[in-house]
C-alpha positions in Angstrom: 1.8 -15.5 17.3 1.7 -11.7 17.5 -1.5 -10.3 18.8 -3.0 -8.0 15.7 -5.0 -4.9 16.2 -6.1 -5.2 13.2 -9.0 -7.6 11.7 -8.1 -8.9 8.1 -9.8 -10.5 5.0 -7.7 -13.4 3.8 -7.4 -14.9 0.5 -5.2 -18.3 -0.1 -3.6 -19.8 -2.7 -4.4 -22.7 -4.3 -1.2 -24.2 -3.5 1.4 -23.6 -1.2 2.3 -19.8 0.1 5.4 -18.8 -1.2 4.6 -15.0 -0.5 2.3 -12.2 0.2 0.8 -9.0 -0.8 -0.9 -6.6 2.4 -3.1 -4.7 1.1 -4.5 -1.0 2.6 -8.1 0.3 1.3 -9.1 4.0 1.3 -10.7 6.0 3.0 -14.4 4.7 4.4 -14.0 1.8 2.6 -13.1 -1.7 4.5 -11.2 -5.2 3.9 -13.5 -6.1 1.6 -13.0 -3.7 -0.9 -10.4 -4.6 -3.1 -11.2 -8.2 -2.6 -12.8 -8.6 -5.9 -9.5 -7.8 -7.6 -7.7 -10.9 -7.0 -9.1 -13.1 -9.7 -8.8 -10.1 -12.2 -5.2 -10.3 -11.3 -4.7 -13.8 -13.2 -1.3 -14.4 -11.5 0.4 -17.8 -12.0 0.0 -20.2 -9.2 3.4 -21.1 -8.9 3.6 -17.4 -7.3 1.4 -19.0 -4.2 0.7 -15.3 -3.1 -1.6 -15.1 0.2 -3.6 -11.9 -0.4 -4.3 -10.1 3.3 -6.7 -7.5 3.4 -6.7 -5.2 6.7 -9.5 -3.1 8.1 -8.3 0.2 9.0 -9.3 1.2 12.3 -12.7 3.0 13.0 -11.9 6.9 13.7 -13.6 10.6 13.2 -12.9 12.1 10.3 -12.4 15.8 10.4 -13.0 16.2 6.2 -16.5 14.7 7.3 -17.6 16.6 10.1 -16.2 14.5 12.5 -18.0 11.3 11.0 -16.5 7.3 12.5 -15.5 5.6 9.5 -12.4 3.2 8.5 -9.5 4.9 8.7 -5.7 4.9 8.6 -5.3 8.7 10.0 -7.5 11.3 10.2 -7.6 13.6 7.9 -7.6 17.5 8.4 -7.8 19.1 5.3 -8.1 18.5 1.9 -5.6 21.3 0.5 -1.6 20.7 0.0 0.7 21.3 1.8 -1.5 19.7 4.3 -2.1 19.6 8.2 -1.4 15.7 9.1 -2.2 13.6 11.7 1.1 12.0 12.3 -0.1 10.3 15.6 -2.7 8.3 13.6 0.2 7.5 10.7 2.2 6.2 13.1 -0.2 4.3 14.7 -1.0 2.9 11.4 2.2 2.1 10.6 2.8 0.0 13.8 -0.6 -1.8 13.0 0.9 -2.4 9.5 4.3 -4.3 11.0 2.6 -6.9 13.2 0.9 -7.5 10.1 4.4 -8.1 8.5 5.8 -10.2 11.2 2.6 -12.4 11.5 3.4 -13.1 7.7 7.1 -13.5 8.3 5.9 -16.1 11.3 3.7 -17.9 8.6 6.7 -18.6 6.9 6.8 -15.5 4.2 10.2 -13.9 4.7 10.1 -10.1 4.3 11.6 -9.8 0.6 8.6 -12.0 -0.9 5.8 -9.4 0.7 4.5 -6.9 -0.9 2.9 -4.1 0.7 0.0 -2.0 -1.2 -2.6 -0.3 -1.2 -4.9 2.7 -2.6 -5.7 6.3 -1.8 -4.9 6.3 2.1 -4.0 2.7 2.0 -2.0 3.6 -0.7 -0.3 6.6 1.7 0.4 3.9 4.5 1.8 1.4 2.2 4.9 3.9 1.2 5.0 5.5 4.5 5.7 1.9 6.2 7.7 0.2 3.4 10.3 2.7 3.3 10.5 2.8 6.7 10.6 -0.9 7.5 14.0 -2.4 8.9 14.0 -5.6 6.4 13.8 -5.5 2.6 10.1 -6.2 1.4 9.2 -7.6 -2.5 7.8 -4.3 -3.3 5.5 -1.3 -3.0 2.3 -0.5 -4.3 0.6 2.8 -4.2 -2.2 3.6 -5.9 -3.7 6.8 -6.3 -2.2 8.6 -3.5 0.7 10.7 -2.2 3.4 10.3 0.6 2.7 11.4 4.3 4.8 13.2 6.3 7.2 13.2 3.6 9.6 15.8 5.2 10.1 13.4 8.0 11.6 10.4 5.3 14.8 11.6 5.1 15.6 11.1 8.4 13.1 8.0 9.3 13.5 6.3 6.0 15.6 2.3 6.5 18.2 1.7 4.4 16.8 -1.7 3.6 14.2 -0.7 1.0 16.3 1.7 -0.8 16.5 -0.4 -4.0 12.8 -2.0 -3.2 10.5 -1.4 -6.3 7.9 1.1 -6.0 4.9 1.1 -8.1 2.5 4.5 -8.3 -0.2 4.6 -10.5 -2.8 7.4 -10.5 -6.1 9.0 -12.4 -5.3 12.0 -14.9 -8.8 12.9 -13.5 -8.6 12.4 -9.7 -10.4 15.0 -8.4 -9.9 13.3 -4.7 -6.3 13.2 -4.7 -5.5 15.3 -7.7 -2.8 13.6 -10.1 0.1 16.0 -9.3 0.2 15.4 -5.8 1.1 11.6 -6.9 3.7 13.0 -9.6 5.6 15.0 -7.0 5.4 12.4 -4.2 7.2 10.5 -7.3 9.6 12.8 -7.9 10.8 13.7 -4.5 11.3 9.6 -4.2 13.3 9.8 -7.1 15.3 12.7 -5.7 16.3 10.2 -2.9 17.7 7.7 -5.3 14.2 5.6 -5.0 13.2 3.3 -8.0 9.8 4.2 -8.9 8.1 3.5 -11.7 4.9 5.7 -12.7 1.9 5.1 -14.5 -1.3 7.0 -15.3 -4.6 6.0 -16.4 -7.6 7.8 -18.0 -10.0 8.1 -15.4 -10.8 9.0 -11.9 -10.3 8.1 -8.3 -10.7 4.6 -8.8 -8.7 1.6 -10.7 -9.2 0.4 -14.4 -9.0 -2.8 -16.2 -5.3 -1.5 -18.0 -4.0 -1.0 -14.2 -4.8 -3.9 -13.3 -3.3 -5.9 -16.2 -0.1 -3.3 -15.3 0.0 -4.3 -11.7 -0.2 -8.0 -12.2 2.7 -7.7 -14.8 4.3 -6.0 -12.1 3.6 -8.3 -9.1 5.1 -11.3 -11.1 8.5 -9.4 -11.5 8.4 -8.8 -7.9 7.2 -12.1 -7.1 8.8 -13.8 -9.8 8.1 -17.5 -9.6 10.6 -19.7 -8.3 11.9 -22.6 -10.7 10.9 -25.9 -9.7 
């Protein structure tokens, strides 16, 4: 079994796993945090979807004065174009793919994972999908934008091309304000990337309509085999 450097929350499936969704949390936030968003989700048992929840690793924050907090990269400035950390994306990243092979050595092969997650989770989750070497279920990312993204031309996997992407974002984001998401959409869809886009009436934070969205979405990617 692959030695993680990451710690994870784990939620099971009634039933047998038939797949997976890794989910990133934001900024200062931990595994815990999007934990209470799996029964709100409602989705089918027959999907048998193991929910993973990684802590990001415990870093200074430059935005914060230099204050240790969870997580994925550090993060220089608040303005776009930013200054990025891409030694702590990277990192990330790797910490992210022994995450995927420990589910692929469970028994989840790579196309019935999903890999989301919000604000910087979010980030991670888009920077490491497109860049994985085997074709995943899909991609969520939720209020947030795509790292480094003048280095995905050339780093991007060929293997995710077609792989559904779902962004959602707040009209009234003031953390990660919406139009950074809508042109980290865009320039996906200017490399022939499906994404599909939705925004929500409020904030930095998820609402009950998302959620009904992304569960609609997560049995299409995850649709539930016959039996």
């Amino acid at each position: 079994m692959t030695d993680l450097p990451l710690t994870t929350v784990e939620i099971e499936p009634t039933g047998s796993v038939r797949s997976s969704v890794i989910w990133m949390h934001g900024l200062g936030a931990d595994a815990h945090d999007f934990e209470p968003i799996v029964p709100e989700l409602r989705l089918p048992e027959a999907l048998g979807v193991r929910f993973v929840f990684p802590n990001a690793p415990i870093r200074p924050v430059t935005i914060n004065n230099g204050m240790r907090m969870r997580a994925w990269y550090d993060v220089l400035s608040l303005d776009l174009p930013r200054q990025e950390d891409p030694d702590g994306v990277y990192a990330s990243e790797r910490a992210i793919y022994a995450l995927l092979e420990r589910e692929k050595q469970r028994g989840v092969s790579a196309d019935r994972i999903v890999l989301a997650g919000f604000s910087q989770g979010g980030a991670m989750a888009l920077h490491t999908g497109l860049r994985y070497p085997e074709r995943l279920a899909g991609i969520l990312a939720l209020s947030c934008y795509l790292p480094l993204a003048s280095r995905l031309h050339s780093e991007r996997r060929p293997a995710n091309q077609t792989t559904p992407i779902f962004m959602a974002h707040g009209d009234y984001d003031a953390v990660i304000p919406m139009r950074y998401g809508q042109q980290s959409a865009e320039a996906l869809e200017g490399l022939g990337y499906p994404v599909e886009w939705s925004d929500y009436g409020m904030g930095h934070e998820v609402c009950f309509q998302e959620i009904r969205d992304i569960a609609a979405w997560l049995q299409q990617v995850l649709a539930a085999p016959t039996v």
